[in-house]
C-alpha positions as CSV (number, residue, x, y, z in Angstrom):
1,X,1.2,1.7,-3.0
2,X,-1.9,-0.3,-3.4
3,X,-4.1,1.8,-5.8
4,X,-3.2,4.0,-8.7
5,X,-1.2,7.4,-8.0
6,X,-5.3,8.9,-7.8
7,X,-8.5,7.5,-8.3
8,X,-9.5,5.6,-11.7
9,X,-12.3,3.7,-12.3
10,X,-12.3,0.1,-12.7
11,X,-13.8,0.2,-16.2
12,X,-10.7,2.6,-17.7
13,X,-8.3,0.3,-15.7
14,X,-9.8,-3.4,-16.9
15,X,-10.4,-1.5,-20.4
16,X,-6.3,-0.5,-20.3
17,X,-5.1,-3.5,-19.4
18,X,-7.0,-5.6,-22.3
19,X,-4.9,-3.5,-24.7
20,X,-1.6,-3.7,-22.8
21,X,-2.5,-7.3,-23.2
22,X,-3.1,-7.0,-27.2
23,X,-0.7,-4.8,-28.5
24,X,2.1,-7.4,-26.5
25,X,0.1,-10.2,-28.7
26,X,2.7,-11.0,-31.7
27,X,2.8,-8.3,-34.5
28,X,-0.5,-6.3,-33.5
29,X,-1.9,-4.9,-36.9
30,X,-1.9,-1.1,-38.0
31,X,-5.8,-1.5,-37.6
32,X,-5.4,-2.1,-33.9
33,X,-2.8,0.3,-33.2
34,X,-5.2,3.3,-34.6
35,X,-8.2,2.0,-32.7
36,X,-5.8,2.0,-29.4
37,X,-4.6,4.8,-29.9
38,X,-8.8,6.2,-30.5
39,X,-9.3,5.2,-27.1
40,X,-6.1,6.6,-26.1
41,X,-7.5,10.3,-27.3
42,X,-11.1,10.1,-25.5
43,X,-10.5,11.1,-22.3
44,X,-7.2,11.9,-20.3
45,X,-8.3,9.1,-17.8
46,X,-7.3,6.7,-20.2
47,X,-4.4,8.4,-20.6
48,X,-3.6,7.7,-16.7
49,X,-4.9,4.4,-16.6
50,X,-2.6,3.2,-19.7
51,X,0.4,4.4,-17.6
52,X,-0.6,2.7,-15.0
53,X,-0.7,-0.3,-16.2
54,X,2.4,0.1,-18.0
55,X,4.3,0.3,-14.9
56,X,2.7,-2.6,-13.7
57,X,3.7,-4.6,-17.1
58,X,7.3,-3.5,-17.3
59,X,7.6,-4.9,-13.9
60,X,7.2,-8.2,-15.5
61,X,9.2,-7.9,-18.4
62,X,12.3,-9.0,-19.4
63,X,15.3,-7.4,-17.8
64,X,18.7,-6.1,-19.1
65,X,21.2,-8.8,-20.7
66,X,24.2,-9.8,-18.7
67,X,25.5,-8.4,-15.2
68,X,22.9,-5.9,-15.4
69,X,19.9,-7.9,-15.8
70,X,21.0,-10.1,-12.9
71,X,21.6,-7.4,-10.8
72,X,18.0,-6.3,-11.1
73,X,16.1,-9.7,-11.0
74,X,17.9,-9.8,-7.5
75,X,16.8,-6.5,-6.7
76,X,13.5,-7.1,-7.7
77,X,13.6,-10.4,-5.4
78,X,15.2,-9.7,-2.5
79,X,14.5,-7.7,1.0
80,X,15.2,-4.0,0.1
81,X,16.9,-3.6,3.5
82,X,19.4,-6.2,2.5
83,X,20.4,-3.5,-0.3
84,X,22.8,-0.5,-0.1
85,X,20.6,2.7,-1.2
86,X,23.3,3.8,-3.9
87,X,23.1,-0.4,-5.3
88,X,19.0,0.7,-4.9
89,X,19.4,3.7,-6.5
90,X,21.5,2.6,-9.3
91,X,19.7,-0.7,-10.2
92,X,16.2,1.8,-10.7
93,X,18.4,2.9,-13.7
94,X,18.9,-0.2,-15.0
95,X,15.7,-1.7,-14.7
96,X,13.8,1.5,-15.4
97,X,16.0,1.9,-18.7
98,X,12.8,2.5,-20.8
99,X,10.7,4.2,-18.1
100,X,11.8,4.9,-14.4
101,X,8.6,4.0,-13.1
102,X,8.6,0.2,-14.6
103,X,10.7,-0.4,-11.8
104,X,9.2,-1.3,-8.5
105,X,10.1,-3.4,-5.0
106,X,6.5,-2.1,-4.7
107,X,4.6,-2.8,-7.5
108,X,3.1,0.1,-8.7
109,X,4.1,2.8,-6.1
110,X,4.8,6.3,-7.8
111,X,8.5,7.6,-8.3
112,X,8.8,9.9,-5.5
113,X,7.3,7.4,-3.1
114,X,9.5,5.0,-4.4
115,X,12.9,6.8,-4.0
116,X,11.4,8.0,-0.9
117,X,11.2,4.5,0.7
118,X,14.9,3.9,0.2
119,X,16.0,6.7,2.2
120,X,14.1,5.8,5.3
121,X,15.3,4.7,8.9
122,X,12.1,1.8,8.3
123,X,10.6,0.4,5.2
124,X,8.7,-2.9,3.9
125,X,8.3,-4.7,0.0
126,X,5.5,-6.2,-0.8
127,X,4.0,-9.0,1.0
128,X,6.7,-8.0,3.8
129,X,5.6,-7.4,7.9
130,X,8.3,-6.3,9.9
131,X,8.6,-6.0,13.6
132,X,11.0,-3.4,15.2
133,X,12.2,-2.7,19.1
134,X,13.0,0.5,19.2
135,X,15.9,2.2,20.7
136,X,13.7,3.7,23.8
137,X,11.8,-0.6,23.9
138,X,8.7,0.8,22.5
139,X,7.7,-2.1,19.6
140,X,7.0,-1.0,16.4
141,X,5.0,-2.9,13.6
142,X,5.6,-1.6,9.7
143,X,2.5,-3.3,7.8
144,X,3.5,-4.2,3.5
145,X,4.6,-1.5,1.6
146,X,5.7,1.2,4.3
147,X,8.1,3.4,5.6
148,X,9.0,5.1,8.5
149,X,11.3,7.5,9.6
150,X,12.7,7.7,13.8
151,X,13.9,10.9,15.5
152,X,14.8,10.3,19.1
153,X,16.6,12.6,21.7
154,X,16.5,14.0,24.5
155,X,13.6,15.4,24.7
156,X,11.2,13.3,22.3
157,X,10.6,10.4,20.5
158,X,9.3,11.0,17.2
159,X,8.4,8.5,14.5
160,X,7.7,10.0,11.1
161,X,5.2,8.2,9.0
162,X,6.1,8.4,5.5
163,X,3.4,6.1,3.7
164,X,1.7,2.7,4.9
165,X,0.5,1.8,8.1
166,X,2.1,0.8,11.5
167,X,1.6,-0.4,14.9
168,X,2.9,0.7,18.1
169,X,3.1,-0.5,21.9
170,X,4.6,2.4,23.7
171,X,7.5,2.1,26.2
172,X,7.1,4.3,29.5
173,X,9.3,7.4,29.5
174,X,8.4,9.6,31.5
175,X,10.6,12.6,31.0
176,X,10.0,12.3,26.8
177,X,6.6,12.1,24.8
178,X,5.9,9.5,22.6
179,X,5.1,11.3,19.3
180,X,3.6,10.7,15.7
181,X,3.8,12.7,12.5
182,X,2.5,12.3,8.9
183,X,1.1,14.6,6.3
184,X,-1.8,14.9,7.9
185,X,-1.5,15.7,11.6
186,X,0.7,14.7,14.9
187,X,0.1,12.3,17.3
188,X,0.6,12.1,21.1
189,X,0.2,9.1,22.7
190,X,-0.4,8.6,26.5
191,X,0.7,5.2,27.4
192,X,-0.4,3.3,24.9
193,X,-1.2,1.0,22.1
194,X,-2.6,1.9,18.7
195,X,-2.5,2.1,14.9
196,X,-2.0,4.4,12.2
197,X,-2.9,4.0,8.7
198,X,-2.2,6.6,6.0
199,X,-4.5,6.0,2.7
200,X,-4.7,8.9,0.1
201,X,-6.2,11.3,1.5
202,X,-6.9,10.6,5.1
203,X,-5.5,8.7,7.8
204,X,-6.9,6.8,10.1
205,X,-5.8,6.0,14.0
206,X,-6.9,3.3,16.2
207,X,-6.2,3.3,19.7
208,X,-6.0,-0.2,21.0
209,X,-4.7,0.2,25.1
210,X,-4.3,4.2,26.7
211,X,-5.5,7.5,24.5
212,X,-3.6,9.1,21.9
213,X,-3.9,12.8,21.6
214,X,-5.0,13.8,17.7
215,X,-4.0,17.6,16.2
216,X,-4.9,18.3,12.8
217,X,-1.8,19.8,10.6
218,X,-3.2,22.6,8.6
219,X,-6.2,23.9,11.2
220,X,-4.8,22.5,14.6
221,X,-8.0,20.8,15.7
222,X,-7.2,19.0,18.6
223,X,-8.8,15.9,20.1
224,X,-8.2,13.0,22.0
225,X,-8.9,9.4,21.2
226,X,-9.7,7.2,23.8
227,X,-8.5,3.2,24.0
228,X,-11.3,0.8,21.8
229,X,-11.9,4.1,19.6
230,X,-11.3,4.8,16.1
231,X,-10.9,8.3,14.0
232,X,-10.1,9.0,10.2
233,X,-9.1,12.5,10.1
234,X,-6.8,14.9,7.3
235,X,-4.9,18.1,7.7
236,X,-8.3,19.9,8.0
237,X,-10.8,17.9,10.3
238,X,-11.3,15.3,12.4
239,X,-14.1,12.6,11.5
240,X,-16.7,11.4,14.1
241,X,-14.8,8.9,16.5
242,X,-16.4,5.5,16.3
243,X,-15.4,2.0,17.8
244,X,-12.4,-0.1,16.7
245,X,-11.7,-3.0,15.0
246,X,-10.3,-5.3,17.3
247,X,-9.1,-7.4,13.7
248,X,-7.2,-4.4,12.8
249,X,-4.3,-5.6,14.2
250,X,-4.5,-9.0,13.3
251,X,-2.0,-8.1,9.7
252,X,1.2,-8.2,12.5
253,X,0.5,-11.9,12.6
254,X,-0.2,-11.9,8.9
255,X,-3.8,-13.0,8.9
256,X,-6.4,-10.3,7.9
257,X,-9.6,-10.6,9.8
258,X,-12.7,-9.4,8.5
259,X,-15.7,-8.7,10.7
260,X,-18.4,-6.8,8.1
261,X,-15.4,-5.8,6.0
262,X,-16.3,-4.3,2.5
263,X,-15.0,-6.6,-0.1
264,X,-13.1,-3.8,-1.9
265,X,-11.4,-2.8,1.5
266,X,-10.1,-6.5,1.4
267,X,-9.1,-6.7,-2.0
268,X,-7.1,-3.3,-1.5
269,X,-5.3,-5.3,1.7
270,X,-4.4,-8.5,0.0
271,X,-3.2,-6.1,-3.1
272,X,-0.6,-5.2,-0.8
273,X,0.8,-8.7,-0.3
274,X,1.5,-9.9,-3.7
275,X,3.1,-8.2,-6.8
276,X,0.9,-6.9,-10.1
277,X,-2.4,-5.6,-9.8
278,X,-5.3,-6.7,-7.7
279,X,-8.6,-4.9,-8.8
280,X,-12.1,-5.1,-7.4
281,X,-15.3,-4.2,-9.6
282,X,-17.7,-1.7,-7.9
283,X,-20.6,-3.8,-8.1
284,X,-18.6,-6.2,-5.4
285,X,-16.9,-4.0,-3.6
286,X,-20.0,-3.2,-0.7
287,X,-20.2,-7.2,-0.3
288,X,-19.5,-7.5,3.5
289,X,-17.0,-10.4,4.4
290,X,-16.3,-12.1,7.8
291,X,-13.7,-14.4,8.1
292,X,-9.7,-14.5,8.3
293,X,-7.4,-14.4,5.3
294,X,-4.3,-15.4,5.3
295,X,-1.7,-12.7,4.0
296,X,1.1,-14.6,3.2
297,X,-1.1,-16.8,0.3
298,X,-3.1,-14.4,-1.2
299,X,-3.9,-17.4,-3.9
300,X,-5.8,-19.0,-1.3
301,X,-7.6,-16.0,0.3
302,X,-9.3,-15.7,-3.2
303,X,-10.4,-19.2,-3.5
304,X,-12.1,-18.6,0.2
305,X,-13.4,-15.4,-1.2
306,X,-14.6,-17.1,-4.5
307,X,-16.0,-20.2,-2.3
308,X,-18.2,-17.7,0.0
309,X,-19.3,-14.6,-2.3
310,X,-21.4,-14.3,-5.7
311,X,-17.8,-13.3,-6.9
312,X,-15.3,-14.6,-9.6
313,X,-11.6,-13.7,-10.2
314,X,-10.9,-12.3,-13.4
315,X,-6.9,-13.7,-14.3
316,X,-6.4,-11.5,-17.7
317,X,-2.6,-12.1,-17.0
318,X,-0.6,-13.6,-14.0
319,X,-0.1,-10.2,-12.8
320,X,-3.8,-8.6,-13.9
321,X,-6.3,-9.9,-12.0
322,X,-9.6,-8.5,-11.1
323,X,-12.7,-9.2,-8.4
324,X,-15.5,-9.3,-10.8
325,X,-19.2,-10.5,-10.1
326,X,-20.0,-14.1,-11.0
């Protein structure tokens, strides 16, 4: 997952991460231990934002000695579909030996979310785009750090999308409907192409070719999204259709275009293509940005940020960085 498990501020998160940074310093004194732990006490945000960080720092610490440590540092490395689930499964012991949730092939994805990822048909690491034909020759696209589930028969094909975003060129069947589930509502599309993205909270669809028919889960409100549309809807309501980005789909061929993209909408993007944390400080965050990125050198799509906006990027560790103003 891209963000923290639910919504911190930038100034708790920076503020936790500069004393993950000095009680790692050699020997930190009893003085700075108290005043930590003062900060600690003054609000249970802090609390959450010192965990979170945590996770992201025991990522990058050492490993177990021996067979053990090796084991992991692979793990940690390689594709997690080139991995057994019970090799998975076991190496989150090792590596999470002090805390489960130091361990990540995603770097800061919650436990559940983690474990969930595993047990899917489809999943992606970080900084991974994978490209899928389907057993009915529909084509799938899994953006980073997804994971999707596929349930075909005889009389449907369903895809079940656990967390991410994909995209998807139907194949013609006419005797079985193309189908979509998440948390948040089923989809139904009608000869076509089109997106899905599921943030917390909300998910958004894009219809790129066809119409894709939308129906809430929880109140059933039904709608139907026609091709160059756009709709971010939850389990309760639909939002206001409105046109699409034709650059949404430009992650499959892992450049990220941004036509009047909000800076922090981008920073949360790139987050997803390389490990640690990737922050963006609310006074940027509005800054609109037009250009492409490319996904697979997240270095470089901050020095072309850096080069074009009043911005500067904040390196408090190789894996803490943050989009500050300059």
């Amino acid at each position: 997952m891209a963000s923290p498990e639910r919504t911190l501020s930038h100034a708790s998160l920076q503020q936790a991460a500069n004393w993950y940074v000095l009680l790692h310093d050699d020997a930190p004194s009893a003085q700075l231990r108290a005043q930590w732990q003062a900060w600690l006490d003054q609000q249970p945000e802090h609390r959450d934002a010192w965990r979170y960080v945590e996770r992201v720092g025991q990522r990058f610490a050492p490993l177990q000695t021996g067979g053990e440590r090796e084991l992991a540092s692979r793990m940690l490395r390689d594709d997690p579909r080139r991995i057994s689930r019970r090799q998975g499964l076991k190496t989150l012991l090792v590596v999470g030996a002090g805390s489960l949730l130091g361990w990540g092939t995603w770097r800061t994805t919650p436990l559940p979310r983690l474990v969930a990822g595993w047990s899917a048909d489809f999943v992606t690491g970080t900084g991974e785009t994978r490209e899928t034909l389907l057993a009915d020759g529909s084509h799938l696209w899994l953006r980073a750090q997804s994971a999707v589930d596929a349930a075909f028969d005889t009389e449907q094909r369903l895809l079940r999308l656990r967390f991410g975003e994909v995209l998807i060129d139907t194949a013609k069947d006419a005797t079985r409907p193309f189908l979509l589930e998440n948390q948040h509502g089923r989809l139904r599309a009608l000869g076509t192409r089109f997106g899905v993205r599921q943030d917390d909270g909300i998910t958004r669809l894009s219809v790129y070719q066809g119409a894709v028919e939308v129906r809430t889960a929880d109140s059933g409100q039904l709608s139907v999204i026609e091709a160059g549309q756009r709709v971010d809807f939850d389990g309760l309501s639909l939002g206001t259709p409105a046109p699409v980005q034709l650059a949404g789909e430009s992650w499959t061929r892992q450049v990220l275009v941004a036509d009047d993209m909000p800076l922090g909408e981008l920073i949360t993007a790139l987050s997803r293509y390389r490990h640690g944390h990737l922050g963006c400080h609310p006074a940027v965050a509005q800054l609109p940005v037009m250009g492409a990125f490319p996904l697979g050198d997240t270095e470089q799509a901050l020095e072309l940020l850096s080069a074009a906006l009043p911005i500067r990027v904040h390196r408090l560790t190789d894996w803490w960085l943050s989009v500050e103003p300059a």
